[in-house]
Every structure is written in structure tokens, then in C-alpha cells.
N, C-alpha and C positions, 0 to 999 in steps of 0.2 A: 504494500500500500504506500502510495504518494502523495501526502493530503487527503485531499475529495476524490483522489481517483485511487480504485485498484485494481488488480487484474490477477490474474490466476493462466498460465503456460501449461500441458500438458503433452506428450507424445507416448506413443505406446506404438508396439511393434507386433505384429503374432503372426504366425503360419499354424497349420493342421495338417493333419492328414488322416483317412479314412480309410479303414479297409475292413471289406465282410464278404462271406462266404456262404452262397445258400449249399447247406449239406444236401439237402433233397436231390438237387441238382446238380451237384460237384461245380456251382456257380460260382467264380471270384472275382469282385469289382473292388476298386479302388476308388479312391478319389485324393488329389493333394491342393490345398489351398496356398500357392506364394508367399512369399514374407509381403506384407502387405504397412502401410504407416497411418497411424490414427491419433491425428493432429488434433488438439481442442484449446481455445481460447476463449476467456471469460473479462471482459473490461465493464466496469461500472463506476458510473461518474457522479459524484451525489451532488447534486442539484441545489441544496438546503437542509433544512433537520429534519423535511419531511418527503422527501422525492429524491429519487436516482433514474440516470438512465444506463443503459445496460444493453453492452451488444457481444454478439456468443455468433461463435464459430463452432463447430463438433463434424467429425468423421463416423459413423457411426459402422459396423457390419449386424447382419444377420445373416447365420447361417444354416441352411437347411439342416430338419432336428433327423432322428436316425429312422422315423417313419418315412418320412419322405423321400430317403437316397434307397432303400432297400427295396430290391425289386420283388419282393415276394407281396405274393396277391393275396389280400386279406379277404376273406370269406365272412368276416361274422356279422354282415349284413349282407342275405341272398341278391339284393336288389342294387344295390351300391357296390361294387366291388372294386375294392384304392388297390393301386399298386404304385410305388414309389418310382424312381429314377435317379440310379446311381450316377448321371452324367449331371447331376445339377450342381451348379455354383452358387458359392454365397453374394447376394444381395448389399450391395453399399452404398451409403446415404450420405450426402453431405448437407448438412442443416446452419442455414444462417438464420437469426433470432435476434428483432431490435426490440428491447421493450421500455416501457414507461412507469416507474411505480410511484406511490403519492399512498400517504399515511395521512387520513383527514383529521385523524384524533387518537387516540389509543388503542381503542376496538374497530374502526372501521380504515380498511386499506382498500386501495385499485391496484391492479395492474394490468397493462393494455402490450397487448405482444403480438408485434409482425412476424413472421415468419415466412421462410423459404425453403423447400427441400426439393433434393432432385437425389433419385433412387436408381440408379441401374443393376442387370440383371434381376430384375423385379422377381419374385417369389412367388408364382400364382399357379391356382387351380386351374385344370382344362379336363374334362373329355372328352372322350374317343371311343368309335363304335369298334367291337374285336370278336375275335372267334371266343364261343364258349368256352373255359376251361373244363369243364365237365365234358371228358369223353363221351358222356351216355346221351351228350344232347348235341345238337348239331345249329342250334339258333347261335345270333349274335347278340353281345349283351354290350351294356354302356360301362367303360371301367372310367374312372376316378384318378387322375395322375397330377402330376404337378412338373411346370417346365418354369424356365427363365424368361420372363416377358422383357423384350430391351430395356426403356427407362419408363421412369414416372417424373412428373412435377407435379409441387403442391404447393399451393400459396394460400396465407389465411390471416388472419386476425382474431387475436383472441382476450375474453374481458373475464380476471375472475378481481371479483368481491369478494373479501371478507367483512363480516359485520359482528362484533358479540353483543349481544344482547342482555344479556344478566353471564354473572359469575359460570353456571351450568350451562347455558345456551348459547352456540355461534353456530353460524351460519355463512357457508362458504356457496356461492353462485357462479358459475362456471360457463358461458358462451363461448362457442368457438364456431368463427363460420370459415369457409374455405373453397380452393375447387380444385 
């Protein structure tokens, strides 16, 4: 901290790697995730004794969890049947956040937050029409997978309140609109 302003640096490093074996099928798939950098910056400027502004940078991953890379076909819904995909990559967000905060009095605060994100290799559901797994049948059924969609954007604004009302009772109000 520098006076009125402080700020908070942060970087982080990580690689993975993945690997499973359907025994049924003497199936072996891998998966390796790169060393990858996950950079995050926190500045805030205080305004007065009762308001800061504040602007945030973050790297963020997500990465597909061990249902989703495994290719075995889950049965225990006749109707739905998921099957994973071991070629899936993790999903990476980078999130820029200006916000405004203001303190009216003790119990009651604002804070009003921009935001921007943009997600590549997106993480999303799809299916797909397949042959029956069921030798005894010969129809086609809808399986349940999940692929890498390119990117997303998402822009938004968002207003929470808090307000307390007596000692036992507060009341936090949270709107967030976006698209």
C-alpha cells in the first residue's frame, strides 16, 4: 500500500496431465495440459473515508473434471446416455473488473462493477445421434458429450447492496445484468 492506493501482484504457473484406461476395452487415452501463466492484478484507489475504486485483472482456467474426459458410456439413465471425451482441453478466461464502492453509513454499502470476460476453448454440452450400444437393438439413440466450443465474450454490470437493519438482520441485494 501507497497512501490511498494499493494493489496486490500475483502469478502462478501449472501444467497437468491425465491419463486413464478403460479395462473393458484395453482403452488408453491420455491427455497433457502445457505449462501455462496465470497472471492476476488487484489496484484500488480510495476515493475518501467512504469510497474506492478498484480495477482487477485475473487469468483464470477450468478444466474439464474426470467425467467429462472419460470415454466410457454411462448407462444409468436408459434415455440420456453421456459419454465423455478424452481429447478435451481446458477452458481459459481472462477477466477484466472496474468497480465503484461507497459506504453511505455503517450498515449500508454499494458497489457497482463492470466487467469483461472472454473464455476460449469454451467447455460445453453437444449431442449427437449414434448407433445403439446395446447389441440386442439395432435403433439409434441420442448420446450426451461434451466438446470445446472456440470462444465466449461476456460483458455486464453488476449492483450489490448491502443494508443491516437491526443487530440480527442484513440484507445483501445482488443484480447483475449482462450479455
Amino acid at each position: 500500500q501507497i497512501k490511498n492506493f494499493s494493489f496486490q501482484l500475483g502469478l502462478r504457473m501449472e501444467s497437468s496431465r491425465y491419463v486413464g484406461e478403460l479395462t473393458t476395452k484395453s482403452q488408453r487415452f491420455s491427455n497433457q495440459y502445457p505449462f501455462s501463466f496465470f497472471p492476476s492484478v488487484y489496484l484500488t484507489q480510495k476515493l475518501g473515508n467512504r469510497s474506492d475504486l478498484q480495477l482487477n485483472y485475473s487469468r483464470k482456467i477450468n478444466r474439464p473434471n474426470f467425467f467429462q474426459l472419460i470415454p466410457f458410456i454411462d448407462f444409468s439413465d436408459s434415455l440420456n446416455l453421456t459419454v465423455g471425451n478424452p481429447s478435451m482441453i481446458p477452458e481459459f478466461t481472462n477477466l477484466v473488473e472496474i468497480g465503484y464502492q461507497t459506504q453511505y453509513s455503517t450498515s449500508n454499502s454499494l458497489l457497482v462493477n463492470l466487467y469483461g470476460r472472454n473464455t476460449t476453448n469454451l467447455i460445453t454440452r453437444y449431442q449427437y445421434k449414434g448407433s445403439n450400444p446395446n447389441p440386442a437393438k439395432s435403433d439409434s439413440v441420442i448420446f450426451s458429450s461434451y466438446a470445446n466450443a472456440n470462444r465466449s465474450y461476456t460483458v455486464g454490470i453488476e449492483f450489490t447492496g448491502k443494508n443491516k437493519f437491526t443487530k440480527w438482520w442484513e440484507l445483501t441485494t445482488n443484480v447483475n445484468l449482462f450479455n
